[in-house]
N, C-alpha and C positions, 0 to 999 in steps of 0.2 A: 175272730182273731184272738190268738193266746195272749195272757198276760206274762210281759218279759219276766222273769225269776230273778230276786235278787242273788246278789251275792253270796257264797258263803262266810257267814261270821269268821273270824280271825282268819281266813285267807289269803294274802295276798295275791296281788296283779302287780307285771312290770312295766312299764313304757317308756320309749322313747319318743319325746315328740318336738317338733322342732313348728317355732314361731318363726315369721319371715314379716316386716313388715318397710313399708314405705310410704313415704309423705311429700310431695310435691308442690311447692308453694312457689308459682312463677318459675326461675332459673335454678332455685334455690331446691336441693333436694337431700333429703336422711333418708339413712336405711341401716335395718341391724336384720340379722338371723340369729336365734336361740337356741340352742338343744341343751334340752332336760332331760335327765333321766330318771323316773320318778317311783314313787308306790305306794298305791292305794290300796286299802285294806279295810274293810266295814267291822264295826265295831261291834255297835250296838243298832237293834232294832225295836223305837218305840212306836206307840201310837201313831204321834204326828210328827215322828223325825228321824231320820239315820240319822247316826255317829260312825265319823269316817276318819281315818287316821290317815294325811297327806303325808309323805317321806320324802326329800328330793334329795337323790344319791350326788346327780352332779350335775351342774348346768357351765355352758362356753358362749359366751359372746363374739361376735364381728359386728363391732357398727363405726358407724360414720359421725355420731356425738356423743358428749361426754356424759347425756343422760343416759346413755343405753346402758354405758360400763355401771353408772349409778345404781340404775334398776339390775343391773347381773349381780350387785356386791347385795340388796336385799334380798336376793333369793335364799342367803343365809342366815337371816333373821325367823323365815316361816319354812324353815326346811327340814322340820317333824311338828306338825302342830295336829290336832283332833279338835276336827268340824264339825257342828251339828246343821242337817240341813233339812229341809221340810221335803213333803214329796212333793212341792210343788218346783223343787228345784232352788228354792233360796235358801240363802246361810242364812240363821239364826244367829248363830253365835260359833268362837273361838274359844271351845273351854277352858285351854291354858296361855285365855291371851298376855298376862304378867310375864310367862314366860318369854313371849315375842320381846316385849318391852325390856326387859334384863337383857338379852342377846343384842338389841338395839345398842345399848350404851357401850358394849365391848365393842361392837361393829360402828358404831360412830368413831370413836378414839381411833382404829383401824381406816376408816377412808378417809381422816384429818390430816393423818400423817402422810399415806401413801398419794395422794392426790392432792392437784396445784387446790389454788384458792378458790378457782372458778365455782367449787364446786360446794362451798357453805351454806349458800342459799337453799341447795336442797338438800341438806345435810339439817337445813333448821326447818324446814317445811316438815320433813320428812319426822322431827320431832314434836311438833307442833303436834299432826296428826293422828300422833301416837298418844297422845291424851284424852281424844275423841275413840270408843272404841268404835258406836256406831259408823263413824264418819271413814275409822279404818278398813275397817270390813267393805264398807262400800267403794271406795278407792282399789282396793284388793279382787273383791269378784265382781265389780261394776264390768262396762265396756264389752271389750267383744274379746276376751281371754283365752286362754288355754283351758281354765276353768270350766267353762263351758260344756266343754267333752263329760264332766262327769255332774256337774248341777242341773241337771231340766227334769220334768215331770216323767221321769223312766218306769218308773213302778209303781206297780199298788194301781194300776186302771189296766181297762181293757183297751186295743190298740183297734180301730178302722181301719181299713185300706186306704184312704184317702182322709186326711182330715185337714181343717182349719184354724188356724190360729193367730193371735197377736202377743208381741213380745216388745218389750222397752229398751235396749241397750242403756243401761243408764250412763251418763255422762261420757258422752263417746265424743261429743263433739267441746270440749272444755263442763260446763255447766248446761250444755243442751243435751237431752237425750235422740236417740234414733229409734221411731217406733218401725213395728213392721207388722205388715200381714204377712204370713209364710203361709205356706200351702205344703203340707207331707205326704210324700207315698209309704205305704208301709207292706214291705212283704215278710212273711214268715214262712220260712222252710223248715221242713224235718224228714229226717230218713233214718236208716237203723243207727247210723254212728254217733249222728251230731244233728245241731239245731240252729238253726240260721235265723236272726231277725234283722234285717235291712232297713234302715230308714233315710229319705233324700227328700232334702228342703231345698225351696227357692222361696223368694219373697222380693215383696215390692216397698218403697215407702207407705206408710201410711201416712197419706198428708193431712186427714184429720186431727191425728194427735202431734203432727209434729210442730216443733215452736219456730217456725219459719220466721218470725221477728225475731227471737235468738239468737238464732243461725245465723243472718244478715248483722245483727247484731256485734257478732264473734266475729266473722269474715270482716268488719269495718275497721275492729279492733285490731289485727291483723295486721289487713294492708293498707290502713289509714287512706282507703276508697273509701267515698261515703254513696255513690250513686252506683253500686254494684251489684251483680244479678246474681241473685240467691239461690237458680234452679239448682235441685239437685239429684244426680241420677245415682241408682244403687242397683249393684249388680251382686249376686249373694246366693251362694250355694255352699250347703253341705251334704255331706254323705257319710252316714255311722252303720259299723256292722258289728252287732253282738252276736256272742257268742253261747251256747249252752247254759253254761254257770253264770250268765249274766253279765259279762263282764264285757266290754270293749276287744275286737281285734284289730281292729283299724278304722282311723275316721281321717276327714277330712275337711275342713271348714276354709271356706275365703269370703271376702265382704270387701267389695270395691264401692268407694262413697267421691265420687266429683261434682266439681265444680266447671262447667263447662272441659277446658283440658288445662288448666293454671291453678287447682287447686285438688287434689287429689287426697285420699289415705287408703291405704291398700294393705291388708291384712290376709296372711295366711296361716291356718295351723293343719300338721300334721301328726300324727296318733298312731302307731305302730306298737301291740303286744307284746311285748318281749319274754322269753324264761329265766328261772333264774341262773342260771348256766350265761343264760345271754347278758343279762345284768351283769354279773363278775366281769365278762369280755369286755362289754363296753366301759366298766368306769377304769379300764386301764385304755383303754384304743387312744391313738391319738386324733381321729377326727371319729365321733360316734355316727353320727349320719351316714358317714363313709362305708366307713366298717361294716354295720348293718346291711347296706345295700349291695357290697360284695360277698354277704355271709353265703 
């Protein structure tokens, strides 16, 4: 099996990708959908890191709580920053993370005034954490993200047809993580034009590593049950296809995690290539998802 190509240095990629998620707690239910419009571009290529320059041209919220709009106004805080990430897929570091933090205090003063009071407490959380850089970065590309599409072990190894692995969600469930065993198919095509490499995961919990006293822990926290049944079932697929130059044309990620049917989190992302032609269109269209699907 070939080894995927990385990128080429200063070139950019464009995409459009839209986050969907929801949460079900008892009668009680939230739900937002995101669309980003983003662009990644590799910088630099060391030893044991890419440096990747994240861009986000424009991102639109729809949701149902006042934290969704919260997390739509930070997208403007990391919306050109330069990543350094291992090839095993983790961020290392933020190398102009000062600059996050200056954008921060212009963008705090901005959602103080524009928004009721509800919203101080993660207004000072959200400061809090920005003193920690560790602790930011992990909040940031922790969970089951958008991130995702372009952090995991892509390059620099050779691919199997079939391979095995395990992966940590970190704190996906408040301060518990979600382990998994995945299982990946990998195909690779080529013909005179172009070059195709396909990858498709499923995965199950892995109940060894996971912290099921946690878990019952959080759910008690919750819903003030204390004799509550902790099983939990996880349904999870993705599908990524690259392209020649190494880059992304299309993915697609979901992760359903319940609780019997009274506790739920249901996550989707979607990852569409776009050019730059297409990019100009979309940061003017009035719904981006839209538009792309009629193009």
């Amino acid at each position: 099996m070939k080894v995927l190509p990385l990128p080429e240095i200063g070139q950019s990629a464009y995409f459009l990708i839209t986050t969907a998620n929801r949460i079900i707690m008892g009668n009680n239910i939230t739900e937002y959908v995101l669309d980003r419009l983003v662009e990644v571009e590799l910088r630099e290529v060391r030893d044991d890191a890419l440096l990747a320059r994240f861009c986000s041209h424009r991102h639109d919220v729809k949701g149902t709580s006042l934290v969704h709009y919260f997390n739509n106004e930070l997208c403007d805080i990391y919306s050109e920053i330069n990543i350094v990430v291992g090839y095993d897929g983790n961020v290392k570091d933020i190398s102009d993370y000062d600059f996050i933090k200056d954008k921060w205090e212009i963008k705090r003063a901005d959602i103080l005034k524009n928004y009721p009071q509800d919203i101080k407490p993660l207004v000072d959380g959200t400061s809090l954490l920005l003193k920690d850089k560790e602790k930011f970065i992990d909040s940031l590309f922790g969970g089951y993200g958008f991130w995702r599409f372009f952090f995991q072990p892509w390059y620099r190894r050779e691919y199997e047809e079939t391979e095995n692995s395990k992966i940590a969600l970190k704190n996906y469930f408040g301060e518990v993580s979600l382990p998994l065993d995945v299982k990946s198919s990998i195909l690779s095509r080529q013909d005179d034009e172009n070059a195709v490499w396909k990858i498709n995961n499923t995965a199950v919990l892995d109940n060894k590593g996971f912290d099921r006293r946690g878990f019952a822990r959080m759910l008690k926290n919750l819903t003030k049950v204390y004799n509550i049944d902790a099983s939990l079932t996880v349904d999870f697929e993705e599908s990524y296809t690259f392209i020649k130059n190494g880059t992304l044309s299309e993915a697609e990620l979901f992760l359903n995690t319940s609780v019997s049917n009274w506790y739920i989190v249901l996550t989707g992302h979607k990852l569409v290539q776009v050019s730059r032609t297409g990019l100009e269109k979309l940061k003017e269209a009035g719904d981006m998802a839209e538009t792309l699907e009629n193009a």
